[in-house]
CHARMM internal coordinates of N, CA and C (Angstrom, degrees):
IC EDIT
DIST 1 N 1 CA 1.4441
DIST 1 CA 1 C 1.5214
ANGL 1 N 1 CA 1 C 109.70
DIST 1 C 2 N 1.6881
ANGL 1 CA 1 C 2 N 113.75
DIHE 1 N 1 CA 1 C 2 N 138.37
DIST 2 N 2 CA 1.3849
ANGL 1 C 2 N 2 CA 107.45
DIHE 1 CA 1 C 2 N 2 CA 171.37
DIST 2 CA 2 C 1.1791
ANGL 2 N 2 CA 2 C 132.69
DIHE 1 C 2 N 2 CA 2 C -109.09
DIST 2 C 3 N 1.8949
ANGL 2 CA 2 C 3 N 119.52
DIHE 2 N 2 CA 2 C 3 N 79.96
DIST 3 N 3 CA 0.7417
ANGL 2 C 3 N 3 CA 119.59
DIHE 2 CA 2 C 3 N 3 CA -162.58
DIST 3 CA 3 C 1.1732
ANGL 3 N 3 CA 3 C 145.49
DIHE 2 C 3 N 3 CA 3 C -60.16
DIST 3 C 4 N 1.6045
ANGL 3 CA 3 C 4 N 108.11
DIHE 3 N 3 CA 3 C 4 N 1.11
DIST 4 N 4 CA 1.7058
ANGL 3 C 4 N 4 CA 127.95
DIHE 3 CA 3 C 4 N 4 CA 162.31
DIST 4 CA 4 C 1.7378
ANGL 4 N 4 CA 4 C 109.98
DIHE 3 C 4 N 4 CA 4 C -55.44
DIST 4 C 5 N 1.4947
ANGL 4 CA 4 C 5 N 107.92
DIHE 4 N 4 CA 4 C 5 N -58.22
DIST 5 N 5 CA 1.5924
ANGL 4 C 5 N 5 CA 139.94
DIHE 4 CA 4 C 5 N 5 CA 164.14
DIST 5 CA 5 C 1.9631
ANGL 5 N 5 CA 5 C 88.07
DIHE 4 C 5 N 5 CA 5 C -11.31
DIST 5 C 6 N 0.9945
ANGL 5 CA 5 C 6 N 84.11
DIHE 5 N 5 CA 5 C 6 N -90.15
DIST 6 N 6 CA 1.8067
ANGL 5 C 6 N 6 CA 99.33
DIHE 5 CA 5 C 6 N 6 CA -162.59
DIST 6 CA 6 C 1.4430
ANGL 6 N 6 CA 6 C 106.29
DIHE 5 C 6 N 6 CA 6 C -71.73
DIST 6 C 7 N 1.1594
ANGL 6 CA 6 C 7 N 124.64
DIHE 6 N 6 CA 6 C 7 N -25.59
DIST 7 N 7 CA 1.6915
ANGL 6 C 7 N 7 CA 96.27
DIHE 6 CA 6 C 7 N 7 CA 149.22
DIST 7 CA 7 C 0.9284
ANGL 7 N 7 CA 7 C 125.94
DIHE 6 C 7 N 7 CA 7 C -60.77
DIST 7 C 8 N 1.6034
ANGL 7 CA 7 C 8 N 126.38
DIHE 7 N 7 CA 7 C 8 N -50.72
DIST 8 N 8 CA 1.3354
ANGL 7 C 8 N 8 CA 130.55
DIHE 7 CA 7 C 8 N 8 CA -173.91
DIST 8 CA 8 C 1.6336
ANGL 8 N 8 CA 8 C 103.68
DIHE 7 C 8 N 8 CA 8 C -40.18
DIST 8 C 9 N 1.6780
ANGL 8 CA 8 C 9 N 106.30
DIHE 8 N 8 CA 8 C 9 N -62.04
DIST 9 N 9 CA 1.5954
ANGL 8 C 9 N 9 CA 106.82
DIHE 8 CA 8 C 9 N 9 CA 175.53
DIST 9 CA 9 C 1.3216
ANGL 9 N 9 CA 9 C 121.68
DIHE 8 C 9 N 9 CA 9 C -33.08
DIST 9 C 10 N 1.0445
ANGL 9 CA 9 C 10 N 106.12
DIHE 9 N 9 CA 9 C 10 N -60.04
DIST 10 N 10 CA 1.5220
ANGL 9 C 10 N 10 CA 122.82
DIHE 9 CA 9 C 10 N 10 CA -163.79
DIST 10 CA 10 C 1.8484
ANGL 10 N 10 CA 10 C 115.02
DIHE 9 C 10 N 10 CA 10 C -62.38
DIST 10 C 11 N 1.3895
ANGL 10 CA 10 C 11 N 106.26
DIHE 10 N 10 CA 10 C 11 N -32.13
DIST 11 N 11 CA 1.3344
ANGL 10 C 11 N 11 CA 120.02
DIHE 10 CA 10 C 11 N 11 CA 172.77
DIST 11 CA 11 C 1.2776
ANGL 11 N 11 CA 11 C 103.71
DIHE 10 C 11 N 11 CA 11 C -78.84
DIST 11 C 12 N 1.6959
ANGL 11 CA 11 C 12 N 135.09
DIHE 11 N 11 CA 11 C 12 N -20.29
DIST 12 N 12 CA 1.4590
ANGL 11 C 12 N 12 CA 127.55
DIHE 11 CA 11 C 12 N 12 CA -172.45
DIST 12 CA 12 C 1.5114
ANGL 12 N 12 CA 12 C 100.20
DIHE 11 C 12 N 12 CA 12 C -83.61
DIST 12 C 13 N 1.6877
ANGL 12 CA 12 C 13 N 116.37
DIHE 12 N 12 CA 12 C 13 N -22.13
DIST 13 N 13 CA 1.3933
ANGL 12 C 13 N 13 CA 112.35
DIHE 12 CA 12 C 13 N 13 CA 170.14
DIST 13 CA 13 C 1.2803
ANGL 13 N 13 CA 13 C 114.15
DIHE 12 C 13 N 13 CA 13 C -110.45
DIST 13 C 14 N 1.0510
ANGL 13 CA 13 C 14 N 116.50
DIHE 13 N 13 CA 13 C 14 N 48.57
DIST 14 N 14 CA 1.8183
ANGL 13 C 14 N 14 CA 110.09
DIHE 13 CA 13 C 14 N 14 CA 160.83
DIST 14 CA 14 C 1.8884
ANGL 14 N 14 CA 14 C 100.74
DIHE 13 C 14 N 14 CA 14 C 78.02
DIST 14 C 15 N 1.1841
ANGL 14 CA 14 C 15 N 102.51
DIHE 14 N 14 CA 14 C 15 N 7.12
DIST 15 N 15 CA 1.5494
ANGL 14 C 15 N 15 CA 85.89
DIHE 14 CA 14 C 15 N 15 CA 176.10
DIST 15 CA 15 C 1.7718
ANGL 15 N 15 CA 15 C 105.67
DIHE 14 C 15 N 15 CA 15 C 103.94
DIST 15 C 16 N 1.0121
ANGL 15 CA 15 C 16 N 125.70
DIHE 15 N 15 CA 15 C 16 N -26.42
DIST 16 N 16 CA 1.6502
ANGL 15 C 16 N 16 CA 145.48
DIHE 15 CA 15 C 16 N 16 CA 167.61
DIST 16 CA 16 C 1.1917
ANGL 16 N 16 CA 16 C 121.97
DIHE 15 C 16 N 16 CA 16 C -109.60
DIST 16 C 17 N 1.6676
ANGL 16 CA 16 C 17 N 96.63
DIHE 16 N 16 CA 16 C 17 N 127.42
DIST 17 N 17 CA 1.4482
ANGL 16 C 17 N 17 CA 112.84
DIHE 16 CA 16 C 17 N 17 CA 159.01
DIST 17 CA 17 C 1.3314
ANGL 17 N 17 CA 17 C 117.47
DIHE 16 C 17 N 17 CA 17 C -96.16
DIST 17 C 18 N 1.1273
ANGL 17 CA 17 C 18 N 137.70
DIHE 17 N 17 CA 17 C 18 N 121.30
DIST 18 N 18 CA 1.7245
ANGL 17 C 18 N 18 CA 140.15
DIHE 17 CA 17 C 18 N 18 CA 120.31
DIST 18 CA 18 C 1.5461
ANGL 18 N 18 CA 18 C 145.63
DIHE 17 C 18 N 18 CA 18 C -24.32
DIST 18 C 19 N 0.6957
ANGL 18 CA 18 C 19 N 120.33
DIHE 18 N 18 CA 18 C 19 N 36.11
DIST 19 N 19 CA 1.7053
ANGL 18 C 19 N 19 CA 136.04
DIHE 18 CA 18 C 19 N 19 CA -174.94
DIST 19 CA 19 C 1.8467
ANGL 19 N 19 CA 19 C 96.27
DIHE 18 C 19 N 19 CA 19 C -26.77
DIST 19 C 20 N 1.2675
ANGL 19 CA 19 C 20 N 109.36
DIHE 19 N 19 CA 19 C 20 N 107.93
DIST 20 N 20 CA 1.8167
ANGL 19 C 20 N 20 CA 104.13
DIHE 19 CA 19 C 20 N 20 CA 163.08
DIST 20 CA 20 C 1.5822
ANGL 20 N 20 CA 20 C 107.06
DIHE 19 C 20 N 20 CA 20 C -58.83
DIST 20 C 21 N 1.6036
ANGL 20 CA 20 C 21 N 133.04
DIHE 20 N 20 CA 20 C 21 N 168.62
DIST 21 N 21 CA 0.6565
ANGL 20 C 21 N 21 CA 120.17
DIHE 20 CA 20 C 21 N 21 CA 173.23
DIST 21 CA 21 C 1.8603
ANGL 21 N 21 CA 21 C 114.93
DIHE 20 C 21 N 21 CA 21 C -84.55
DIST 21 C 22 N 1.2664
ANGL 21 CA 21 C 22 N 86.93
DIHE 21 N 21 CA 21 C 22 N 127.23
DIST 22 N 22 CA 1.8973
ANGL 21 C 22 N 22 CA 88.49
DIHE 21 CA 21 C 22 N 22 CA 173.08
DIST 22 CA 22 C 1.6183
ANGL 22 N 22 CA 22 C 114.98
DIHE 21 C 22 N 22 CA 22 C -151.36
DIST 22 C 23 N 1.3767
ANGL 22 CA 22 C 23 N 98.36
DIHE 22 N 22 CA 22 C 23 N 174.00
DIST 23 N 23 CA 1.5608
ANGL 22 C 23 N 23 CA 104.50
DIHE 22 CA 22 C 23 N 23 CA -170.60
DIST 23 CA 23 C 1.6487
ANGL 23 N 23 CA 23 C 119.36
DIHE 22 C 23 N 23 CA 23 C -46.39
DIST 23 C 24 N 1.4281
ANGL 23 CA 23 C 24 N 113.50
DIHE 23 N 23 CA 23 C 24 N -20.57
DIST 24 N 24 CA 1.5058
ANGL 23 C 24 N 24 CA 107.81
DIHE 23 CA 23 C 24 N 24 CA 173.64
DIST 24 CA 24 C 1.6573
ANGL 24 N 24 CA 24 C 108.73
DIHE 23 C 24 N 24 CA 24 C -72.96
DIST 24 C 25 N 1.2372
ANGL 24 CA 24 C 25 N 119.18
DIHE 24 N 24 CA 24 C 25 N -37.81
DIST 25 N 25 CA 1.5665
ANGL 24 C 25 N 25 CA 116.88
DIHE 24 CA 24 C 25 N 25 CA -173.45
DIST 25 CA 25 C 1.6909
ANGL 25 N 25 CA 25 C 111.85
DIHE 24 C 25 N 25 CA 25 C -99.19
DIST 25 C 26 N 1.4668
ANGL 25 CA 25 C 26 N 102.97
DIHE 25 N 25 CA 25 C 26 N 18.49
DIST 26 N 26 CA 1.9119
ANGL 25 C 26 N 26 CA 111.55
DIHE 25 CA 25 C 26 N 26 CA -176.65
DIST 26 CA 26 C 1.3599
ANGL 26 N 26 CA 26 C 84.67
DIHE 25 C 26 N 26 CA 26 C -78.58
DIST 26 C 27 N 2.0489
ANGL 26 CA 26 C 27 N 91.79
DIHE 26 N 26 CA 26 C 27 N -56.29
DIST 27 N 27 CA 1.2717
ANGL 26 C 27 N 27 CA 118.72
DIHE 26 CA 26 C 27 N 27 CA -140.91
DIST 27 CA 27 C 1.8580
ANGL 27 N 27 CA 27 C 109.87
DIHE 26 C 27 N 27 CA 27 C -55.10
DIST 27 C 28 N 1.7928
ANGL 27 CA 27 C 28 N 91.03
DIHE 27 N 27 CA 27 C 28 N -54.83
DIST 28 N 28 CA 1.4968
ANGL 27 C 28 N 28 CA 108.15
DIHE 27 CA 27 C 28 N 28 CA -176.96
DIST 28 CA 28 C 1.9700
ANGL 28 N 28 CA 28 C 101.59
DIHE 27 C 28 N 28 CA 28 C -51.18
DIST 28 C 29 N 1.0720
ANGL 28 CA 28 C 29 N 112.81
DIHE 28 N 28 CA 28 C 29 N -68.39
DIST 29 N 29 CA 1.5360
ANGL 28 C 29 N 29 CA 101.78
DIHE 28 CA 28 C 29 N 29 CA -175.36
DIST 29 CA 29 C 1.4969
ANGL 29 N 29 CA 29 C 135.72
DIHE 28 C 29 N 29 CA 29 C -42.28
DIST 29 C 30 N 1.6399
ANGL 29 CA 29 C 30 N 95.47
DIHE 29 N 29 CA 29 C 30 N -40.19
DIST 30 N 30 CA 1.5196
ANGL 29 C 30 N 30 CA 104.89
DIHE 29 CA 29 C 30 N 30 CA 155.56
DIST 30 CA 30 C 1.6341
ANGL 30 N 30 CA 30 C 129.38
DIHE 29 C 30 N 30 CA 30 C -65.12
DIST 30 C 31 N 1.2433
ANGL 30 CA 30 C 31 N 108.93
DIHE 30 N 30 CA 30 C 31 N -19.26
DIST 31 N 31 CA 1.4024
ANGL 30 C 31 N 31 CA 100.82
DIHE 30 CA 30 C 31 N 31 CA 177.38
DIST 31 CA 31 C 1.8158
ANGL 31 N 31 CA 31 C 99.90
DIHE 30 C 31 N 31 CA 31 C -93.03
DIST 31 C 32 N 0.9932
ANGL 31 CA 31 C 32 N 114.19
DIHE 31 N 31 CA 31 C 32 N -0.59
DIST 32 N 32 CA 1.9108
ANGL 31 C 32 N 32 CA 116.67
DIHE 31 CA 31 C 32 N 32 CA -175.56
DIST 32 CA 32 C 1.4727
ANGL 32 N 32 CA 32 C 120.09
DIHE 31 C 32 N 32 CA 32 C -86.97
DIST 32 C 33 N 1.5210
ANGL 32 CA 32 C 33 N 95.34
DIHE 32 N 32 CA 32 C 33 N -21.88
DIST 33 N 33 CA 1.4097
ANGL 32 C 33 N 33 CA 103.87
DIHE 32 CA 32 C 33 N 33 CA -174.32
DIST 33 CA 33 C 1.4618
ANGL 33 N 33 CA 33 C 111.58
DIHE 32 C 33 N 33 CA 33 C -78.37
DIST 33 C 34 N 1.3502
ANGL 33 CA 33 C 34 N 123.35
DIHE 33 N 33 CA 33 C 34 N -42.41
DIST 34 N 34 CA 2.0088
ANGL 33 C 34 N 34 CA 109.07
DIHE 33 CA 33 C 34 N 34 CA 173.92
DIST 34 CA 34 C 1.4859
ANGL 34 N 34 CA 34 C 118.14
DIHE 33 C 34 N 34 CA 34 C -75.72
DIST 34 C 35 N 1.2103
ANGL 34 CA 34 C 35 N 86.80
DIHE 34 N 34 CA 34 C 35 N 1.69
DIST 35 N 35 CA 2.1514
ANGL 34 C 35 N 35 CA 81.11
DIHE 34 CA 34 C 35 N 35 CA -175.39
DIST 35 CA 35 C 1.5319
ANGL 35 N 35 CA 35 C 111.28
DIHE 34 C 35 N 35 CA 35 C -72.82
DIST 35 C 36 N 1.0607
ANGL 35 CA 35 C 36 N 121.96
DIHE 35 N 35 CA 35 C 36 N 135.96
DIST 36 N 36 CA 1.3590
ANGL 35 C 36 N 36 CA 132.11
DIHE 35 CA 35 C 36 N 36 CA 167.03
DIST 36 CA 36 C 2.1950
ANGL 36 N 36 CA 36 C 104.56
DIHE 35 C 36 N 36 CA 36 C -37.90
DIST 36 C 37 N 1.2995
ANGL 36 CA 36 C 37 N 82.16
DIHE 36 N 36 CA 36 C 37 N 131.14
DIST 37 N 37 CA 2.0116
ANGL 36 C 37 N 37 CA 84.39
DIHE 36 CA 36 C 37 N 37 CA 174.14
DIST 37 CA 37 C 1.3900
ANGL 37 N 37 CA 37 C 111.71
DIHE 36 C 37 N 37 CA 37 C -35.78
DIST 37 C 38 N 1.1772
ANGL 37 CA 37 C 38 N 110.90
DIHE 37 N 37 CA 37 C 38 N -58.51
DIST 38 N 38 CA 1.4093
ANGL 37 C 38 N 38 CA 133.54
DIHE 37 CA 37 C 38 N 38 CA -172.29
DIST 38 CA 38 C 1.5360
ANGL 38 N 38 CA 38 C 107.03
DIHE 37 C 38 N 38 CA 38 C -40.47
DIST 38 C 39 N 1.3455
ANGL 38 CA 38 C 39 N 126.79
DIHE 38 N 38 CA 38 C 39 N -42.28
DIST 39 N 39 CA 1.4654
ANGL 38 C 39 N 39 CA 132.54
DIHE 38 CA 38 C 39 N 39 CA -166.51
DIST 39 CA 39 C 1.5562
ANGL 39 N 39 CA 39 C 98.86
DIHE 38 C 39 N 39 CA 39 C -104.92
DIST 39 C 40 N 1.1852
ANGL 39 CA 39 C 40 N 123.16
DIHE 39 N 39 CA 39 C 40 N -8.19
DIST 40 N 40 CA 1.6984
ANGL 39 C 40 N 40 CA 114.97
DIHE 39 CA 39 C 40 N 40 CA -163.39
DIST 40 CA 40 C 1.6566
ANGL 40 N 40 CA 40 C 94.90
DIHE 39 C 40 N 40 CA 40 C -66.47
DIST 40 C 41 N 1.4414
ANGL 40 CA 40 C 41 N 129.16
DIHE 40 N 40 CA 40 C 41 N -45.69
DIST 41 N 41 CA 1.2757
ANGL 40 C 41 N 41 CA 129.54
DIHE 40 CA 40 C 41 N 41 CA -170.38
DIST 41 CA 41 C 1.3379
ANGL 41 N 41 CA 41 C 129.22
DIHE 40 C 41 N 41 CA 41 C -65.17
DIST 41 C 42 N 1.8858
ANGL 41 CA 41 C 42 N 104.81
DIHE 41 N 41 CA 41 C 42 N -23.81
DIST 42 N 42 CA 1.6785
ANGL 41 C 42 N 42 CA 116.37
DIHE 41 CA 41 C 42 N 42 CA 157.14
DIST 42 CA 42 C 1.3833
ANGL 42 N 42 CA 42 C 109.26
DIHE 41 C 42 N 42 CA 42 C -68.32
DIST 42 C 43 N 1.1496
ANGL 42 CA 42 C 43 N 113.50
DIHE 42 N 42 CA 42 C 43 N -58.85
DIST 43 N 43 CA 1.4173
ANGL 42 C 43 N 43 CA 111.63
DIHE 42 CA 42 C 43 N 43 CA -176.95
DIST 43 CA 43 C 1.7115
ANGL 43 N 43 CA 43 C 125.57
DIHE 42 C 43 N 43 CA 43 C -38.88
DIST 43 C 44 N 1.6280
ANGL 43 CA 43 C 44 N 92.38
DIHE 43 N 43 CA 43 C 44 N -46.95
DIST 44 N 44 CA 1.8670
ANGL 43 C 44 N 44 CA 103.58
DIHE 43 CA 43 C 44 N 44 CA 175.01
DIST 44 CA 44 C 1.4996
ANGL 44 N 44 CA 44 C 117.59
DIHE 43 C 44 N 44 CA 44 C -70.70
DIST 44 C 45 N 1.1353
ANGL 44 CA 44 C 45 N 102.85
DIHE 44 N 44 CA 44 C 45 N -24.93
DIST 45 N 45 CA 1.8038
ANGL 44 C 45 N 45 CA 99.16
DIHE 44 CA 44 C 45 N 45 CA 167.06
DIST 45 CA 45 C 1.3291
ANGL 45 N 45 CA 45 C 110.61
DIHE 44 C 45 N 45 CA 45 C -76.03
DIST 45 C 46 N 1.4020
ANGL 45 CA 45 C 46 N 129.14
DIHE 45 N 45 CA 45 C 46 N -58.74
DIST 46 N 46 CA 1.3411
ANGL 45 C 46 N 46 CA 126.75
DIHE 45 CA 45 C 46 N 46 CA 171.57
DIST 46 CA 46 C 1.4213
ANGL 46 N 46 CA 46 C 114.04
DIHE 45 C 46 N 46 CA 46 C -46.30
DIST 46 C 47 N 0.9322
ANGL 46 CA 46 C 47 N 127.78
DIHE 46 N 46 CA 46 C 47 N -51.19
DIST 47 N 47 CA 2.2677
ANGL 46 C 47 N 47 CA 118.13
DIHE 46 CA 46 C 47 N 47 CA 176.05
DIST 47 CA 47 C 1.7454
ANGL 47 N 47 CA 47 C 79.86
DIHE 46 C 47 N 47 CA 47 C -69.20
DIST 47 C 48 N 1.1825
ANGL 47 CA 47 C 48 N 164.67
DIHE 47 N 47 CA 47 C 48 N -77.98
DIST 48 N 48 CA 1.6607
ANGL 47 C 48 N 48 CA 157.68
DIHE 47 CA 47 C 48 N 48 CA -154.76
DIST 48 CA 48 C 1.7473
ANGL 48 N 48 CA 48 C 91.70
DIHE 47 C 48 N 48 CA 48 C -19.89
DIST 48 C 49 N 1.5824
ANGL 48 CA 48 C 49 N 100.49
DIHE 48 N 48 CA 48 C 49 N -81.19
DIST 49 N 49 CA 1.5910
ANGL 48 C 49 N 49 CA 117.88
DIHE 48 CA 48 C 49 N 49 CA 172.54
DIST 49 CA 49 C 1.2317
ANGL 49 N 49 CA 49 C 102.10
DIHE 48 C 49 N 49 CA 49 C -17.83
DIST 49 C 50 N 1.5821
ANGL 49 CA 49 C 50 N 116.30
DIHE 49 N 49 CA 49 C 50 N -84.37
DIST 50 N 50 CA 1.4396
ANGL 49 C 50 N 50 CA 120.90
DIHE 49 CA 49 C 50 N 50 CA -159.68
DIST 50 CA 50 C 2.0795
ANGL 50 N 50 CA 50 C 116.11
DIHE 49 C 50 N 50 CA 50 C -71.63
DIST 50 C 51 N 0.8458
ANGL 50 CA 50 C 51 N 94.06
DIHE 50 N 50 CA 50 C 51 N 2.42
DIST 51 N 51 CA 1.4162
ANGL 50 C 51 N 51 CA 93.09
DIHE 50 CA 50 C 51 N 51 CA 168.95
DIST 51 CA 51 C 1.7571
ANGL 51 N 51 CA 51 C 108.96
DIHE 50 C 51 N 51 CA 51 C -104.40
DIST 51 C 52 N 1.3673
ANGL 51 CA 51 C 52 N 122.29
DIHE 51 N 51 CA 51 C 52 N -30.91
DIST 52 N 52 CA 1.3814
ANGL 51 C 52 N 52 CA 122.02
DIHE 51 CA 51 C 52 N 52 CA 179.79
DIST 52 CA 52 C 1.7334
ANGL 52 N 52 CA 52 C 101.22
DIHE 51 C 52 N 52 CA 52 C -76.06
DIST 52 C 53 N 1.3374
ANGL 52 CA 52 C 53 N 114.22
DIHE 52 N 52 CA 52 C 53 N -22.95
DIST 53 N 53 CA 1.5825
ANGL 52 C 53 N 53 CA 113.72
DIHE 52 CA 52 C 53 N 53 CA 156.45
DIST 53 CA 53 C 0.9862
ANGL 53 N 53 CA 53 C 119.91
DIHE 52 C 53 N 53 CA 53 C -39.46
DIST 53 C 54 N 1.4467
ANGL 53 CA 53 C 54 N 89.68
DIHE 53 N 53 CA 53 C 54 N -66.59
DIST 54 N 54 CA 1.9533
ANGL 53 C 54 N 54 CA 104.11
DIHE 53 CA 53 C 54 N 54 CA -162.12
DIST 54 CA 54 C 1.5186
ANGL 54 N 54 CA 54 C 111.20
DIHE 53 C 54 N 54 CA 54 C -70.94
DIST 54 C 55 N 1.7376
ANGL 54 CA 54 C 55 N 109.58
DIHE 54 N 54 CA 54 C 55 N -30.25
DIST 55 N 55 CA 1.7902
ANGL 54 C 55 N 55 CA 93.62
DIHE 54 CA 54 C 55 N 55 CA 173.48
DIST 55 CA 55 C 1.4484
ANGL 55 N 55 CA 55 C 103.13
DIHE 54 C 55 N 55 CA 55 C -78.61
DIST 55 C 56 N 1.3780
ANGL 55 CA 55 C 56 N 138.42
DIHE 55 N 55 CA 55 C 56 N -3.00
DIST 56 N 56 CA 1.5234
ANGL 55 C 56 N 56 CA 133.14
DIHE 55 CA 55 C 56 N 56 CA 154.37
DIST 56 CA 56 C 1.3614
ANGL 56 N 56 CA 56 C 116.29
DIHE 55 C 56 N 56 CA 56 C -55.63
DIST 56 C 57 N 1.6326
ANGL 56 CA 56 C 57 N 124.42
DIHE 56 N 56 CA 56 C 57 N -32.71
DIST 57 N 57 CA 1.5418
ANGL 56 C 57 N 57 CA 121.20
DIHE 56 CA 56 C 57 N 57 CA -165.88
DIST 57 CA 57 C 1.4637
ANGL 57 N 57 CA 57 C 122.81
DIHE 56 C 57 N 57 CA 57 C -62.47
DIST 57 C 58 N 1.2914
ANGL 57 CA 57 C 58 N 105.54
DIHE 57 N 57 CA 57 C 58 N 163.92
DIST 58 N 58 CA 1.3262
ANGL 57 C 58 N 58 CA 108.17
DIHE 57 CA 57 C 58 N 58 CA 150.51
DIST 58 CA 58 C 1.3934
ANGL 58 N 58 CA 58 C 132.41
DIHE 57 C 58 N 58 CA 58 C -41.95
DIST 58 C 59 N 0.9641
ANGL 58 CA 58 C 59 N 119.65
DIHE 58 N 58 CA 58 C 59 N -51.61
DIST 59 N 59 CA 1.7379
ANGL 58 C 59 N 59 CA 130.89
DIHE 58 CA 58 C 59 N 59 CA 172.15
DIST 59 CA 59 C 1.7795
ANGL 59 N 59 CA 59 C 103.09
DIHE 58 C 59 N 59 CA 59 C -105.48
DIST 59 C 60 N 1.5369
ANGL 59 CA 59 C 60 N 113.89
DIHE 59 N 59 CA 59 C 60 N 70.03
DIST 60 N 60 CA 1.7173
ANGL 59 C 60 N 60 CA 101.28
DIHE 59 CA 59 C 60 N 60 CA 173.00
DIST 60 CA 60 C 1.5301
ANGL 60 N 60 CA 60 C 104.16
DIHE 59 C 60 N 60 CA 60 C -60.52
DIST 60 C 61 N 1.9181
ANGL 60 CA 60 C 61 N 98.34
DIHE 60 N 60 CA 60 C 61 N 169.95
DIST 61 N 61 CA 1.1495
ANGL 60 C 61 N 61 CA 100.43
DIHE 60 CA 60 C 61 N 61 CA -163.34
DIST 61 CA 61 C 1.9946
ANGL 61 N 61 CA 61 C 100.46
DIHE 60 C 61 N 61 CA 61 C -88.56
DIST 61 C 62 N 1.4512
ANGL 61 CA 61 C 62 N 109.47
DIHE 61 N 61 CA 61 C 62 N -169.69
DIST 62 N 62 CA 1.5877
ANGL 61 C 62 N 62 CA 86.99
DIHE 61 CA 61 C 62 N 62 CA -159.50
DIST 62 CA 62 C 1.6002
ANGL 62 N 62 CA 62 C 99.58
DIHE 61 C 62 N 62 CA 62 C -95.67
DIST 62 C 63 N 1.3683
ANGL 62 CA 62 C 63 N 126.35
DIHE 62 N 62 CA 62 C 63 N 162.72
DIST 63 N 63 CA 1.4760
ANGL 62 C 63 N 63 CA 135.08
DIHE 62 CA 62 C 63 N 63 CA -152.10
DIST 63 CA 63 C 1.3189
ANGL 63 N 63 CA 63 C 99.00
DIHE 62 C 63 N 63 CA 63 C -147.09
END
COOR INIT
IC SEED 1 N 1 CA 1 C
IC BUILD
């Protein structure tokens, strides 16, 4: 991950991202809802990870 990448982003918006709604954040919420309380907070760091990926990619997602 390049974490220069997503600062840079993140400083071009004030420090915030906006996620439109799309199949990565349908998907993630729907899979959050049967998990025991207890696990919802592992789970949200792990999609955290994989979304600071994906605004690292080649194709980030759109903002």
């Amino acid at each position: 991950m390049d974490l220069a990448q997503v600062k840079k982003l993140m400083l071009r918006h004030d420090g915030c991202v906006a996620l439109k709604a799309n199949t990565w954040s349908e998907s993630t919420f729907t899979a959050l809802q049967p998990l025991p309380v207890e696990q919802r907070g592992a789970y949200c760091v792990l999609k955290t990870v994989e979304l600071v990926y994906l605004l690292c990619s080649v194709h980030p997602l759109p903002i």
